[in-house]
Residue frames as qw, qx, qy, qz and C-alpha x, y, z in Angstrom:
[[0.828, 0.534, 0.091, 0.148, -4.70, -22.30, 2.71],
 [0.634, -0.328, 0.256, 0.652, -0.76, -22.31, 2.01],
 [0.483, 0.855, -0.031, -0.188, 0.01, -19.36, -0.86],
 [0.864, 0.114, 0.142, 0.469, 2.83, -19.79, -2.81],
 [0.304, 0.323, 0.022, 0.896, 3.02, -15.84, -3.10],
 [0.226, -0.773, -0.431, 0.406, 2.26, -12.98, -1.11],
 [0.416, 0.401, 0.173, 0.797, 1.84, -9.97, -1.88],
 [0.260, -0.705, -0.409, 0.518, 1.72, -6.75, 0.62],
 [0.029, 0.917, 0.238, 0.318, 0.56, -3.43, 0.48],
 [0.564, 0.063, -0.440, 0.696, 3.03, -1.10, 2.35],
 [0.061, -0.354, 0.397, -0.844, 1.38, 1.63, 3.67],
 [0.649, -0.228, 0.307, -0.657, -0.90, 0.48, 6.83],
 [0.974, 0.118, -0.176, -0.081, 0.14, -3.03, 6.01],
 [0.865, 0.064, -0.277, 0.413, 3.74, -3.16, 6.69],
 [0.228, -0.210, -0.419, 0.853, 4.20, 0.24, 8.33],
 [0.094, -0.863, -0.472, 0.152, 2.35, 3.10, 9.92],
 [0.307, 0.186, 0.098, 0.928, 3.13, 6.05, 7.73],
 [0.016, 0.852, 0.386, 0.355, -0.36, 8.05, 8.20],
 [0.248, -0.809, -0.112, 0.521, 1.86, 10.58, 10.21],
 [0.372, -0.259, 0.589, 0.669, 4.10, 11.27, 7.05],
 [0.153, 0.173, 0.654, 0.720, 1.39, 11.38, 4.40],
 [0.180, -0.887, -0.417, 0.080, -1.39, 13.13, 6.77],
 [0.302, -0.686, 0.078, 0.658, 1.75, 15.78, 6.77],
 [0.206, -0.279, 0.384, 0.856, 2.29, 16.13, 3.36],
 [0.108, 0.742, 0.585, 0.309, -1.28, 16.17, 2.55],
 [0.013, -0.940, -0.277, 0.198, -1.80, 19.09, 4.63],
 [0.405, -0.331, 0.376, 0.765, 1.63, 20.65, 3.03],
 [0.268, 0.224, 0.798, 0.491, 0.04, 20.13, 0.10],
 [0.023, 0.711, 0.673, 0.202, -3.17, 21.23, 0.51],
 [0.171, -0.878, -0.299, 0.333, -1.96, 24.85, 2.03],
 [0.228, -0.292, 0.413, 0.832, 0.63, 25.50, -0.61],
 [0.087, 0.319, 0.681, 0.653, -2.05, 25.17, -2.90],
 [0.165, -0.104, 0.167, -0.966, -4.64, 27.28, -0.73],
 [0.520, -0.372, -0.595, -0.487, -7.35, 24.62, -0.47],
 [0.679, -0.627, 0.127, -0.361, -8.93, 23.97, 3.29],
 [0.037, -0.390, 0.880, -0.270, -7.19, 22.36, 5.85],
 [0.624, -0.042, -0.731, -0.273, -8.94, 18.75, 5.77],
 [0.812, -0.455, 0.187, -0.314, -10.49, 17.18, 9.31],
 [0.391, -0.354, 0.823, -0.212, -8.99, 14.52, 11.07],
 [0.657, 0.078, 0.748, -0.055, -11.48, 11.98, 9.49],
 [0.538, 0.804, -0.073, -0.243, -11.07, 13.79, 6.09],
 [0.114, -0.761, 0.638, 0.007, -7.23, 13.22, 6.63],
 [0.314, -0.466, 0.822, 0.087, -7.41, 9.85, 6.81],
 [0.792, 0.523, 0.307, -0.068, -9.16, 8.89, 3.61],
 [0.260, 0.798, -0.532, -0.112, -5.73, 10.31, 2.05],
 [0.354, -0.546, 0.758, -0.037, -3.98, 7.16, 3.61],
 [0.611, 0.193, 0.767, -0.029, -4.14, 4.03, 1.37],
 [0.525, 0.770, 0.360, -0.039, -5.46, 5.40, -2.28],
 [0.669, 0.164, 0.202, 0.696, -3.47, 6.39, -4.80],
 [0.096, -0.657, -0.125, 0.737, -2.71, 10.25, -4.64],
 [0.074, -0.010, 0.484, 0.872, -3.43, 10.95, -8.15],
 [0.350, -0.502, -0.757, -0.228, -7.35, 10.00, -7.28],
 [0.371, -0.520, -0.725, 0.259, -7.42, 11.30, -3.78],
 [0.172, -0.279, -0.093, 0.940, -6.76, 14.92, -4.09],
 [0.272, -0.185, -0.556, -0.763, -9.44, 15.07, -6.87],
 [0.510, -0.468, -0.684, -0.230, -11.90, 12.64, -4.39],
 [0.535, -0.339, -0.613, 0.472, -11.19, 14.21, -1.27],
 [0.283, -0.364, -0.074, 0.884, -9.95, 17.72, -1.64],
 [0.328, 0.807, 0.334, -0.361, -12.37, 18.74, -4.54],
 [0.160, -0.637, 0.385, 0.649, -9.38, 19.30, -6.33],
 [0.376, 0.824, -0.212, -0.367, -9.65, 19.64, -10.20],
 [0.900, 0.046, 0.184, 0.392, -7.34, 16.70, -12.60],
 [0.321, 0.857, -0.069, 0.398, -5.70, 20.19, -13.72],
 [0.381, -0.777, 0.382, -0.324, -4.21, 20.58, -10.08],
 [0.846, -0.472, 0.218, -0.115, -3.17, 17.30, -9.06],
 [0.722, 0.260, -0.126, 0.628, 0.52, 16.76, -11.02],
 [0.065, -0.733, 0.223, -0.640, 1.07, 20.34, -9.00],
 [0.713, -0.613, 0.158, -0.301, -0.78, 18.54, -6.03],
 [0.974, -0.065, -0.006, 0.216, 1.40, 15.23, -6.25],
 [0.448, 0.503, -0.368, 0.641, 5.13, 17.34, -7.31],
 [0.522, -0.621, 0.097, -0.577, 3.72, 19.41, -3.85],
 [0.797, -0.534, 0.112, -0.260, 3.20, 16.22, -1.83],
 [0.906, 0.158, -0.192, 0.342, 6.37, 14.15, -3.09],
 [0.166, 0.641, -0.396, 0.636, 8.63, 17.55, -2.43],
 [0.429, -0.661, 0.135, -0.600, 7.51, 17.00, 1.11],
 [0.965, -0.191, 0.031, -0.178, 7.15, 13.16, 1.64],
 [0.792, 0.385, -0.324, 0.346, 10.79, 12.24, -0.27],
 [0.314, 0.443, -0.525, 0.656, 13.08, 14.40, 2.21],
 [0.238, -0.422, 0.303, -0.821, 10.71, 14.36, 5.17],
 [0.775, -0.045, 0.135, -0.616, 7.27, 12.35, 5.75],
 [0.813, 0.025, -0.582, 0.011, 8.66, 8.48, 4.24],
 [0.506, -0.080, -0.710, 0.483, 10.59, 8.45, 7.64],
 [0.321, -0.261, 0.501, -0.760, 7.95, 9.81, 9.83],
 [0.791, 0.251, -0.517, -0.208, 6.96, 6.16, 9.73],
 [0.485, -0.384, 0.748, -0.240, 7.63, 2.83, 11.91],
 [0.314, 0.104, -0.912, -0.242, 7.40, -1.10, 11.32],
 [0.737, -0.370, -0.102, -0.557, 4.26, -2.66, 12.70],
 [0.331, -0.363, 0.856, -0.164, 5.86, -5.09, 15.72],
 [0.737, 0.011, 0.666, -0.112, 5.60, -8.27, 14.85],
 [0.655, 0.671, -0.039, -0.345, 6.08, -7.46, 10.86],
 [0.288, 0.710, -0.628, -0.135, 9.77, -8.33, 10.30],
 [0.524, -0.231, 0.752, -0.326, 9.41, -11.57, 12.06],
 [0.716, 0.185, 0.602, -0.302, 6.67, -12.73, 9.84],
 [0.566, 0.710, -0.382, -0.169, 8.69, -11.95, 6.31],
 [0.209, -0.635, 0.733, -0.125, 11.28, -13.71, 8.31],
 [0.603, -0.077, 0.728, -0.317, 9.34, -16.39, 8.48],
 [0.672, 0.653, -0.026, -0.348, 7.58, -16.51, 4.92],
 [0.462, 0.745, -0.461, -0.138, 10.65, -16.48, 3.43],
 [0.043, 0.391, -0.918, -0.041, 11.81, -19.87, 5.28],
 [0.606, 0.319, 0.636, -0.355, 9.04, -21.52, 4.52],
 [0.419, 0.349, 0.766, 0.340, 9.70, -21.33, 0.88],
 [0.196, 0.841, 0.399, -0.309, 7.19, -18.12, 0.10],
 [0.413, 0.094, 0.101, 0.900, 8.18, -15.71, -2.33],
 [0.297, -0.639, -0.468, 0.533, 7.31, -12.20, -1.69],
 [0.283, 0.320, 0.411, 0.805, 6.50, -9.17, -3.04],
 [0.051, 0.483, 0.549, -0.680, 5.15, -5.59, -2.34],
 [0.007, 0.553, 0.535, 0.639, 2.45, -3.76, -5.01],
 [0.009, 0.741, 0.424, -0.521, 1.77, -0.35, -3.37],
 [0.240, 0.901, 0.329, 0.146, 0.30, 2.73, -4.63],
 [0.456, -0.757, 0.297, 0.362, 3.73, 4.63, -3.50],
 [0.713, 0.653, -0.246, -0.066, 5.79, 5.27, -5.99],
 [0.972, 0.034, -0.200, 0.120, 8.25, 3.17, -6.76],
 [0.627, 0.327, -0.422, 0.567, 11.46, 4.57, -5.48],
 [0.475, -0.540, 0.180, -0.672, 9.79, 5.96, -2.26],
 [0.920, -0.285, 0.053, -0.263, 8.77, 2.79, -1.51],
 [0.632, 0.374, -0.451, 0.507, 12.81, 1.32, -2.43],
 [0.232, 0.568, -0.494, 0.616, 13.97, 3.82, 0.19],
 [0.375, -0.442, 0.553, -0.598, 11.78, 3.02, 3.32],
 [0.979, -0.185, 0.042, -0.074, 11.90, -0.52, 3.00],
 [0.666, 0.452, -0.250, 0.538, 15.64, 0.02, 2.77],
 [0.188, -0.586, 0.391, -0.685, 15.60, 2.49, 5.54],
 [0.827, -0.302, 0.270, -0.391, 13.69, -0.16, 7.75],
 [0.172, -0.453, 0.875, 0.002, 15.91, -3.07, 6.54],
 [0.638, 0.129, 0.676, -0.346, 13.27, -5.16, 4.91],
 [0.586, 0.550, -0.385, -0.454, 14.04, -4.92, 1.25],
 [0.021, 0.320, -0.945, -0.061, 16.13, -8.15, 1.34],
 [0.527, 0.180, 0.780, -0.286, 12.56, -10.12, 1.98],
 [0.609, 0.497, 0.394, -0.477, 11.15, -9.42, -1.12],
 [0.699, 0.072, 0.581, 0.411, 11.73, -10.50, -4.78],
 [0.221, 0.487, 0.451, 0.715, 9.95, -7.40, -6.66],
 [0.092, -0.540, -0.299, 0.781, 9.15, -4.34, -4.92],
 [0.200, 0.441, 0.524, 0.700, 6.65, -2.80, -7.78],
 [0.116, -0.559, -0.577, 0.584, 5.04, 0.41, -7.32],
 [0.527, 0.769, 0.360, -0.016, 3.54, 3.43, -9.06],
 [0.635, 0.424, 0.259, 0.592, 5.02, 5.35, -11.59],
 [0.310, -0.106, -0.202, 0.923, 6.17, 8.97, -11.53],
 [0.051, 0.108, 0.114, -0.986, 3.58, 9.86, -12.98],
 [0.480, 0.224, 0.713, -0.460, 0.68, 7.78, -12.75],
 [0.543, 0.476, -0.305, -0.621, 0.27, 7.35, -16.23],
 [0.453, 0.168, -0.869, -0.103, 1.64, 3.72, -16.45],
 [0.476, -0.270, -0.805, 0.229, 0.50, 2.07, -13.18],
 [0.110, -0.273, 0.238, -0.926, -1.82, 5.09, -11.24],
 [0.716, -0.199, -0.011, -0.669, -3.86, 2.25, -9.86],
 [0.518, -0.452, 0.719, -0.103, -3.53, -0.38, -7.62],
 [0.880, 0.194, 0.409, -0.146, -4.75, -2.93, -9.93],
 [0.568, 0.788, -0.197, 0.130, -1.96, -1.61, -12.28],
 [0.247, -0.680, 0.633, -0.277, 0.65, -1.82, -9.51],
 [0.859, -0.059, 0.418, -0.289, -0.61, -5.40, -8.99],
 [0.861, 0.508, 0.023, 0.007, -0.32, -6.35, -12.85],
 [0.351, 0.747, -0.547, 0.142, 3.55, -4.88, -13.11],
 [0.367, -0.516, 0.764, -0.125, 4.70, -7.04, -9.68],
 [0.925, 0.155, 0.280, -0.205, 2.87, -9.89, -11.35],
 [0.640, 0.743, -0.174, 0.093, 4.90, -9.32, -14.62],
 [0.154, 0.728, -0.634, 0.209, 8.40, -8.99, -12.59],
 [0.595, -0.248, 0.758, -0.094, 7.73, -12.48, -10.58],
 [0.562, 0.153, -0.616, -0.529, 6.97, -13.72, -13.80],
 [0.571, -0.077, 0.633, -0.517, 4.40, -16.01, -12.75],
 [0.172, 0.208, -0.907, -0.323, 3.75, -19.19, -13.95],
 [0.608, 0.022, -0.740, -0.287, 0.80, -21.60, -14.23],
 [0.770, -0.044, -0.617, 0.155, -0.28, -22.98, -11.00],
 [0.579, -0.065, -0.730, 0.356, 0.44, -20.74, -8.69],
 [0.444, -0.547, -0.618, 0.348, -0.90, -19.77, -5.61],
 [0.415, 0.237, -0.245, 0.844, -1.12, -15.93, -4.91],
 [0.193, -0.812, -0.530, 0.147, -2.92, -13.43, -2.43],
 [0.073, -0.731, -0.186, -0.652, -3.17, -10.22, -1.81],
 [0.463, -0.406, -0.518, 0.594, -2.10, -8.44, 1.64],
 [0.158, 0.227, -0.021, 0.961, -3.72, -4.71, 2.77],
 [0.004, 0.413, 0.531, -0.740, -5.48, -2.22, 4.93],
 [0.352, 0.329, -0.051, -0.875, -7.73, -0.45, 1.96],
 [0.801, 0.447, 0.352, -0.186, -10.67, -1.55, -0.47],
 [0.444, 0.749, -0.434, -0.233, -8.31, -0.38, -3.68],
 [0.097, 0.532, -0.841, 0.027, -5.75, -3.49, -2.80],
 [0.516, 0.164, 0.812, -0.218, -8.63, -6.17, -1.98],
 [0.633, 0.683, 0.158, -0.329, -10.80, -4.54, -5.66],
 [0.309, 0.773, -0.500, -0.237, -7.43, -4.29, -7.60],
 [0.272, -0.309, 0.909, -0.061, -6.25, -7.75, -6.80],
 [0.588, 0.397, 0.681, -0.181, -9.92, -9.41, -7.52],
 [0.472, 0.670, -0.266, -0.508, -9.21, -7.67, -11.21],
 [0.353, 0.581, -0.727, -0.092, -6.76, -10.05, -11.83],
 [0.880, -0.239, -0.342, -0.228, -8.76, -13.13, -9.87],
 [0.350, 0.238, -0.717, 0.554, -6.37, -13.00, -6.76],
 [0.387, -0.829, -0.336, -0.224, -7.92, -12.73, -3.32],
 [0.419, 0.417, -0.472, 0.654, -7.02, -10.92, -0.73],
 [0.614, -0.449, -0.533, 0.370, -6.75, -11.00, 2.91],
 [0.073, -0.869, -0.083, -0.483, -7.67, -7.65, 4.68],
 [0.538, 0.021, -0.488, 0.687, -5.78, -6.15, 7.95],
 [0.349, -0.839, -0.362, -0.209, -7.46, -3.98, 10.73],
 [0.392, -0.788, -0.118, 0.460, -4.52, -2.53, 12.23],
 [0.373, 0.030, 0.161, 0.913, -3.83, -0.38, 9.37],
 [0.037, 0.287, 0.254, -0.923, -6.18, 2.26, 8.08],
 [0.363, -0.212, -0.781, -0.462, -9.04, 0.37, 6.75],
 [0.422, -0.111, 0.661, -0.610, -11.85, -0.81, 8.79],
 [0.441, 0.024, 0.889, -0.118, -14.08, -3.82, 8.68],
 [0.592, 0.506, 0.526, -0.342, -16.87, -2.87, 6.77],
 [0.326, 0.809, -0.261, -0.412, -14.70, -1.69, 3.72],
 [0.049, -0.230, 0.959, 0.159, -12.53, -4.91, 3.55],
 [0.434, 0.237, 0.827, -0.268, -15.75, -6.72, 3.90],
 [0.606, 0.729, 0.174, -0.266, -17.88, -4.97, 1.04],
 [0.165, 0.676, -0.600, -0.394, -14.56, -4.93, -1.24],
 [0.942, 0.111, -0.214, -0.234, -14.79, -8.83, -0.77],
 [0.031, 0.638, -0.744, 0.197, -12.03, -9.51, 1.11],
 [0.772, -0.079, -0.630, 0.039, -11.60, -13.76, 1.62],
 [0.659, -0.471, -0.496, 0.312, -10.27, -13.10, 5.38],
 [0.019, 0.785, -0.216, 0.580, -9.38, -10.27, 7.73],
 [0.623, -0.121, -0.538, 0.555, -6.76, -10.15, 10.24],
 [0.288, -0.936, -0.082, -0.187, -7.03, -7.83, 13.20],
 [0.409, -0.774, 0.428, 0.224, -3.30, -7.97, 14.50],
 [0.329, 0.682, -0.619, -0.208, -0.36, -9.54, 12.83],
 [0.302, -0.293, 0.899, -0.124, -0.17, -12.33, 14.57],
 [0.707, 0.416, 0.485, -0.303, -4.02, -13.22, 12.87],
 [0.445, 0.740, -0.389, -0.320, -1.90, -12.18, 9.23],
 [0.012, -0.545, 0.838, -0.002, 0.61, -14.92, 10.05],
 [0.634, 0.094, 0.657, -0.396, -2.36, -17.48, 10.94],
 [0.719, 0.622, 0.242, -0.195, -4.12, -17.14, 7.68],
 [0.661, 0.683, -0.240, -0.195, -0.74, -17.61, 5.87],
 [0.056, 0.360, -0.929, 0.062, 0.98, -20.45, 7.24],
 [0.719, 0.046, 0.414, -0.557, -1.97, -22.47, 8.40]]
């Protein structure tokens, strides 16, 4: 099917940050004195919104986690957004989108001016019409399906049209299907199969090049 919109998740969808936010977790988690987290603890951090995961992961208390989040941002803003890359084959296929007509947009769980700078740092802001993300303080939009609703709101959407969903986690395939969108899962970020599948993802790509299939086709 042709979409008339897309809409992409950034981390583990459009880059590979989990070195950057697997660092300022553990920042995080040792200013504040909790354990240091496994490797496969670590990377449940990557993809979920950080006002949720410190509470679901770390054990941590909703009392702690505006401490935990000030913590991880101090770390991520000057440090961790640019320990970070573009997935090959990503700029190509915005490239493409966008002459074909597509308009574009990204709805992550990142807050919003984080996400500004390292699609600015990487040179890929120019693809998109609305770059929406969360709030400072997760009160307005501390869930993807809230992230979702604001980019909706800034493409004002009309009647009629077409839109999916692009990402590597259940939260961005569940948060999308709030709002009757589907979305289209991705295996080389930091999902895996069975989670896109049980969320309900409509298709999953394993490389980019399968991402580009299912949206030009």
């Amino acid at each position: 099917m042709s979409w008339d919109v897309v809409l992409f998740d950034l981390d583990g969808t459009l880059t590979d940050s989990g070195l950057g936010v697997g660092n300022g977790v553990l920042y995080t988690l040792e200013k504040m004195g909790y354990p240091k987290p496994s490797d496969a603890e670590l990377k449940k951090y990557l993809g979920p919104p950080l006002w949720t995961s410190f509470q679901d992961y770390a054990g941590m208390p909703e009392s702690d986690t505006p401490e935990a989040v000030r913590l991880y941002r101090e770390y991520y803003n000057e440090t961790g957004a640019f320990e970070n890359s573009v997935y090959p084959g990503i700029p190509e296929l915005l490239t493409k989108l966008n002459a074909d007509g597509k308009r574009l947009a990204v709805a992550t769980s990142k807050v919003d001016y984080a996400a500004l700078a390292i699609l600015r740092h990487f040179n890929l802001e120019h693809h998109f019409d609305v770059i929406a993300g969360s709030d400072e303080t997760g009160e307005l939009r501390g869930t993807k399906a809230l992230v979702i609703e604001h980019a909706l709101a800034e493409l004002k959407m009309c009647d009629g049209t077409s839109i999916v969903m692009i990402g590597d986690r259940e939260h961005d395939i569940l948060g999308a299907k709030e709002h009757g969108i589907p979305g289209i899962g991705v295996l080389y970020g930091y999902g895996d199969r069975a989670e896109l599948e049980s969320a309900g993802a409509l298709e999953i790509a394993t490389q980019v090049s399968d991402l580009e299939l299912a949206l030009t086709r």
